[in-house]
C-alpha positions as CSV (number, residue, x, y, z in Angstrom):
1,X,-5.9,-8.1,11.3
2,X,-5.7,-10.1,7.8
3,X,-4.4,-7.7,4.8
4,X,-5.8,-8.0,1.7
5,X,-4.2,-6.7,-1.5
6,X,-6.3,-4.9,-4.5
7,X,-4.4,-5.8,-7.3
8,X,-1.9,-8.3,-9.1
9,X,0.6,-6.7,-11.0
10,X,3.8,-6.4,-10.4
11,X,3.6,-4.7,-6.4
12,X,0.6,-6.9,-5.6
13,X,2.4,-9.8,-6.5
14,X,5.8,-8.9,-4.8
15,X,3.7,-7.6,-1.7
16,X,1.8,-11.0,-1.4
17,X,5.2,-12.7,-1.7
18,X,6.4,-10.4,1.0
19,X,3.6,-11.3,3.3
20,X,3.8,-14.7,3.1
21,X,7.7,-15.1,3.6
22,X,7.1,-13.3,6.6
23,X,4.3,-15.8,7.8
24,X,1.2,-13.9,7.2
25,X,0.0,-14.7,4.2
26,X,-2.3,-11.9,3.2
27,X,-5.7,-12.3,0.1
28,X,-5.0,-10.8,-3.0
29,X,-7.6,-9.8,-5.0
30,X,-7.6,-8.4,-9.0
31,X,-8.7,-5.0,-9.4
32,X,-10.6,-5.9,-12.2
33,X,-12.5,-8.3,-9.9
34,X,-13.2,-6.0,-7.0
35,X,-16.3,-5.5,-8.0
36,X,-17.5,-8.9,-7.2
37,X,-14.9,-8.8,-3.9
38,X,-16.5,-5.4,-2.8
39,X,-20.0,-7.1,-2.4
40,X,-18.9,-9.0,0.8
41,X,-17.6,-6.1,2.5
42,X,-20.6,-4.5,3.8
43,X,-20.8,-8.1,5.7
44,X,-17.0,-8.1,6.6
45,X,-15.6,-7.1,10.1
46,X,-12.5,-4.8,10.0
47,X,-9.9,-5.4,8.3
48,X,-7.0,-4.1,6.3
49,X,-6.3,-3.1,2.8
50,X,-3.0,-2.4,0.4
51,X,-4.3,-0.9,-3.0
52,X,-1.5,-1.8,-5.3
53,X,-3.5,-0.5,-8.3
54,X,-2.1,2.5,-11.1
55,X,-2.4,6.1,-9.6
56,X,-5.1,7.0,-12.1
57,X,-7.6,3.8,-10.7
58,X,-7.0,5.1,-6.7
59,X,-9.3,7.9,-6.7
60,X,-12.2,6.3,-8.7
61,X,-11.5,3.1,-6.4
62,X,-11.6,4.9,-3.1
63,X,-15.4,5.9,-4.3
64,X,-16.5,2.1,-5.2
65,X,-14.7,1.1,-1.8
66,X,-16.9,4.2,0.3
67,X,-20.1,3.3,-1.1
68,X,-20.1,0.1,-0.4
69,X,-19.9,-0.1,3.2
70,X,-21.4,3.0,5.1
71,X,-19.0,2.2,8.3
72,X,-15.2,2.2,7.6
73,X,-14.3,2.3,11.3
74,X,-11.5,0.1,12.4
75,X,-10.1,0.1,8.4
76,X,-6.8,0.5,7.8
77,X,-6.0,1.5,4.4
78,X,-2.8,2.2,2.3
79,X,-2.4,2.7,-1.0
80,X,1.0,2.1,-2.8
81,X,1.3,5.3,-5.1
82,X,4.9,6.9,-4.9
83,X,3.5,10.2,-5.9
84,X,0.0,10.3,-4.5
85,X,-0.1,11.1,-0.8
86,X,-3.1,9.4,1.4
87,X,-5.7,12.0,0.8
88,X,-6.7,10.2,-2.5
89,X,-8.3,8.1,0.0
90,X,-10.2,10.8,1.6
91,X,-14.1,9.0,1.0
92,X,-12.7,6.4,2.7
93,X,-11.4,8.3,5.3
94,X,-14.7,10.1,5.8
95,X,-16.3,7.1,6.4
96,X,-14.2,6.5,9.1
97,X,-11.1,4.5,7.6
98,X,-7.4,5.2,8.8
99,X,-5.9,6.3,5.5
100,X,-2.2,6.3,4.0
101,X,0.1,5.3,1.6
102,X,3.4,2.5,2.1
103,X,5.8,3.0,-1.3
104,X,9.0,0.7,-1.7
105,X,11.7,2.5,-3.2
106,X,12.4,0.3,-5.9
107,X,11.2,-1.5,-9.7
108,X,9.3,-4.4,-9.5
109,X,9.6,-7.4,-12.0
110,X,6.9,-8.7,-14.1
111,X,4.5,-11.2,-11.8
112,X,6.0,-13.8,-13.5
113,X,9.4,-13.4,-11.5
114,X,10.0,-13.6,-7.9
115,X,10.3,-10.0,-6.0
116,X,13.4,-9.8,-4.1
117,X,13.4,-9.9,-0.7
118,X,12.2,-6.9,1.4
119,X,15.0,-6.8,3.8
120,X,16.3,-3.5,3.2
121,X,13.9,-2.0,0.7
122,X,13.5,1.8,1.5
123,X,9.9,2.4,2.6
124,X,8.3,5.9,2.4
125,X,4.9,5.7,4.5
126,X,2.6,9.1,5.3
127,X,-1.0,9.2,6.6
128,X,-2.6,9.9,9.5
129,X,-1.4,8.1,12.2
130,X,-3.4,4.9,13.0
131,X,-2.6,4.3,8.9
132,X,1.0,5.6,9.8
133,X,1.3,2.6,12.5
134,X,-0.2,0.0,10.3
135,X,2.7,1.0,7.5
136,X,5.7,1.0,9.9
137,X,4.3,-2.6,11.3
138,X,4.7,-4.1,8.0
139,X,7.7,-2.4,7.4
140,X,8.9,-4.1,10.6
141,X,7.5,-7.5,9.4
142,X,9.6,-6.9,6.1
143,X,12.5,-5.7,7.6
144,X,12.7,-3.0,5.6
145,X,13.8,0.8,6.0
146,X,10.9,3.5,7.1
147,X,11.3,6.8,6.3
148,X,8.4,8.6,7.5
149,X,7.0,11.7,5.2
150,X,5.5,14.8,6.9
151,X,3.0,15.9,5.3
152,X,3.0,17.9,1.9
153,X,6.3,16.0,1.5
154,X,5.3,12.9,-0.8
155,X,5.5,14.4,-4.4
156,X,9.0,15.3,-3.3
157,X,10.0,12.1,-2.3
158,X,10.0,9.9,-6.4
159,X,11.7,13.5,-7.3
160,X,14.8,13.0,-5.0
161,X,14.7,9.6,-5.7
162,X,15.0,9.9,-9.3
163,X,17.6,12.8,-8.7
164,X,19.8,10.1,-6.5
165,X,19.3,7.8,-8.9
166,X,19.4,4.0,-8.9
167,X,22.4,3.8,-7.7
168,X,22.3,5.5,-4.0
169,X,19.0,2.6,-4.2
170,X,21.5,-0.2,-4.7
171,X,24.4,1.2,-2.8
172,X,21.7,1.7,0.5
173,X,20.8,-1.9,-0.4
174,X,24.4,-3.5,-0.3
């Protein structure tokens, strides 16, 4: 299945450059233009989607995305919030969507600049577990490090890492 990214900031743009040095070049799409995108999708066949958009635009987004397509079986759909956990996708989910969240452990630099590679690049990924295999597979494809969250577990996950610090991140990464 193609990905498609929701938004072009400074994760949207490092995950498209992600997907396409590891040959599978994925559509990104602005959130401020996924109104326009979302009128094709009650057309589109199942696909995938990464929602690399601020925490405070997933909820409201997960609405728009439920109502318009009344059948989200066969979706798989992460979101990229470090402190929201996959439930913030829950109209998608009742719809019938596989729902979860993939967060890098890391900054990002403006979309101006290239993202470093992903080789390496902690990944926490939760959801339920169609959403779960959909995050480790692109893990895989990025060759970066899982680390699964059980549940209840992802508002403790940017504490630690801001605890650690940035330099257990760079120490992991050398």
């Amino acid at each position: 299945m193609r990905w498609t990214i929701v938004g072009t900031g400074r994760l949207g743009s490092a995950l498209r450059h992600w997907f396409a040095d590891s040959g599978a070049p994925a559509e990104i799409v602005p959130h401020a233009g996924v109104a326009a995108w979302r009128r094709r999708l009650p057309q589109s066949p199942p696909g995938s989607l990464l929602l690399a958009v601020p925490d405070d635009a997933l909820a409201p987004l997960a609405r728009q995305l439920a109502a318009a397509r009344r059948d989200w079986q066969g979706w798989r759909i992460l979101h990229t919030s470090g402190a929201l956990d996959s439930s913030v996708l829950a109209p998608l989910q009742r719809r019938g969507a596989a729902a979860g969240s993939l967060h890098p452990m890391m900054t990002f630099p403006p979309p101006s600049r290239r993202a470093p590679a992903s080789k390496g690049i902690v990944f926490s990924y939760e959801g339920d577990a169609a959403a779960r295999r959909a995050a480790a597979g692109l893990i895989r494809r990025w060759r970066g490090l899982p680390l699964p969250l059980a549940p209840g577990l992802k508002t403790a996950y940017p504490l630690a890492a801001t605890l650690v610090g940035p330099g257990a991140v760079v120490e992991m990464a050398a």
